[in-house]
Every structure is written in structure tokens, then in C-alpha cells.
C-alpha positions in Angstrom: -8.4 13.9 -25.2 -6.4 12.1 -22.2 -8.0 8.9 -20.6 -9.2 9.4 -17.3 -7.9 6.5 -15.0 -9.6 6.2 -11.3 -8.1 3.1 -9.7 -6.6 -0.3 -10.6 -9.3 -3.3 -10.9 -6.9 -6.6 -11.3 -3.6 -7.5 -11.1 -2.8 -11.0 -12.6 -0.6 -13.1 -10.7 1.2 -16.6 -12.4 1.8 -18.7 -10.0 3.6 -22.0 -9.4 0.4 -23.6 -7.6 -3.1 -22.3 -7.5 -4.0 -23.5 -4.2 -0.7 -22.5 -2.0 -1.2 -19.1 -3.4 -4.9 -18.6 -2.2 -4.1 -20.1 1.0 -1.1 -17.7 1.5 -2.7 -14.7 0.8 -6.2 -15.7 2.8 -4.2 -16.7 6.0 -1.5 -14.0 6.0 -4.0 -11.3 4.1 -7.5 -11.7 4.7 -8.1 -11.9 0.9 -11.8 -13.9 -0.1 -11.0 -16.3 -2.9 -12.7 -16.0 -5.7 -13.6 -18.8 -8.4 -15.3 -17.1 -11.8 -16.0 -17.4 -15.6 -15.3 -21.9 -16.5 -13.1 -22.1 -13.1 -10.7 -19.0 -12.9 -9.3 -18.3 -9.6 -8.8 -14.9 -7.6 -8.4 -13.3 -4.8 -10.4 -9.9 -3.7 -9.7 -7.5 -1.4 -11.3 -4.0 -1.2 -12.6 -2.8 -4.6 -10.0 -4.8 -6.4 -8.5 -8.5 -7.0 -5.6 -10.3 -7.9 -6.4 -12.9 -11.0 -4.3 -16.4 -10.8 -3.0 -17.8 -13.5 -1.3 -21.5 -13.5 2.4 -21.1 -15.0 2.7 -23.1 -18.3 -1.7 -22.7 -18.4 -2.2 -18.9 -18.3 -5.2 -17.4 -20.3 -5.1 -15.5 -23.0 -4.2 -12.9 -23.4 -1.3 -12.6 -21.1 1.8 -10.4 -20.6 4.7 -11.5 -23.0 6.8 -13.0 -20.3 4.9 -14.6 -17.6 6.6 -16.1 -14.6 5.8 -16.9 -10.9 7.8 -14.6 -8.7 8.0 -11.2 -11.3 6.1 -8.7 -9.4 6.6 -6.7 -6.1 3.0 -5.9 -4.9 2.5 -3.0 -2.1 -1.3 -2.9 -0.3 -2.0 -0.4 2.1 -3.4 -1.8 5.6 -5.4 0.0 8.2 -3.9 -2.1 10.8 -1.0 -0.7 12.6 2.1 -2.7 10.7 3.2 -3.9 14.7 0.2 -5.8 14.6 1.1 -6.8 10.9 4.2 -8.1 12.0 3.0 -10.0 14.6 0.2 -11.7 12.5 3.1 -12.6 10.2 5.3 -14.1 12.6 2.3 -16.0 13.9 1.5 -17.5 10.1 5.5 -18.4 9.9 5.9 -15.5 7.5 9.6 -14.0 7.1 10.1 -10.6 7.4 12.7 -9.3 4.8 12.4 -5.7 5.9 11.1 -3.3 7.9 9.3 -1.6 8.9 11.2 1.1 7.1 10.2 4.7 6.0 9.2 4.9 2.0 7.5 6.9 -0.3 3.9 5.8 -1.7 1.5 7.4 -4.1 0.3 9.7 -1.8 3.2 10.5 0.1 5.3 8.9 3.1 4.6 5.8 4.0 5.9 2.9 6.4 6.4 -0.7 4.9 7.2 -4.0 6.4 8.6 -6.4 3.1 7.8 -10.3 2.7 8.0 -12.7 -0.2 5.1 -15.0 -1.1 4.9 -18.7 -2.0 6.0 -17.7 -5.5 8.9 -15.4 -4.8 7.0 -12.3 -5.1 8.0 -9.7 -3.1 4.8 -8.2 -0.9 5.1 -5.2 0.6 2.8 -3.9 3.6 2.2 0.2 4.5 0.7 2.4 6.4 0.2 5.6 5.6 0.7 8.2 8.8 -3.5 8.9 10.6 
């Protein structure tokens, strides 16, 4: 029997400091924070959210290695990425490429590449309408 996956829920994110993070990704992503369970932090965004987790404090159980700055991210926008790139400049948001032709899950793609508070390295695409 193989294990039908649909779509990713969470992705947990350690981070250096709790509240630079959610105000990163609010301003420059429109993400709701989230506060859950005995005073967990997340941020949401469509049908899915990104979990916080304090370095040196992370919940169990956690990956094996966790450090702030380990994961490249890549959300998909609806909003054209010359618009994304302007809303970026505006927050004081360096672009470290882009936009620049890639391939995604469901074919080609174009992507504009930032890193977060963390180091993190975010990537935002649009698929071709």
C-alpha cells in the first residue's frame, strides 16, 4: 500500500528571535501570526503555516540538527513578482536574485531570491497565467 500525500501542512522554522521573525514575514509576506497550544508561535498563510521554534528552546521532537538559517523556502504568489519586488524594496528587503527562470513542482516558474532575518534563503514565483 503506498501513502497517499496531498499537500504539506507545517514547516518548522528555528529561529534566532521569535518576534523579528513574525515581523519579517508579516510586513514583507502578509503571513497572520499565529500563537497556539501553552504559547507556540506561527505564521499561516493559505492552507498551511510555518511553526517557530526559539534556537537553544525548540520543542520536541525536533529535527536532529536544528539551526536558524538551514532552509531555503519557495511560496508561490499570485501577485506579479514586479510588484513583489517593489513591495520588497519598499520594506528595505535585498534582492539576491532575480527574477530568474526556474523550474517548480509543476513546471516553469519565475523567482525573485531574498534571505530572511535568520539567513534563510526565501524564494518568491510565479507560475506563467
Amino acid at each position: 500500500m503506498a501513502i497517499a500525500i496531498d499537500r504539506i501542512d507545517h514547516l518548522v522554522l528555528t529561529v534566532f528571535d521569535i518576534d523579528r521573525t513574525v515581523d519579517f514575514y508579516r510586513k514583507v509576506l502578509g503571513m497572520q501570526p499565529v500563537v497556539f497550544g501553552e504559547g507556540r508561535h506561527a505564521l499561516a498563510f493559505g492552507r498551511q503555516k510555518l511553526n517557530l521554534h526559539q534556537a537553544g528552546r525548540e520543542f520536541e521532537p525536533k529535527a536532529l540538527k536544528p539551526v536558524p538559517g538551514a532552509i531555503d523556502l519557495c511560496f508561490i504568489s499570485a501577485t506579479p513578482l514586479e510588484e513583489v519586488i517593489a513591495h520588497l524594496h519598499a520594506c528595505g528587503v535585498v534582492v539576491a536574485e532575480g527574477p530568474v527562470e526556474k523550474t517548480g513542482a509543476l513546471g516553469p516558474m519565475t523567482s525573485v531570491y531574498f534571505r530572511d532575518p535568520d539567513g534563510n534563503l526565501v524564494e518568491v514565483s510565479n507560475y506563467p497565467r
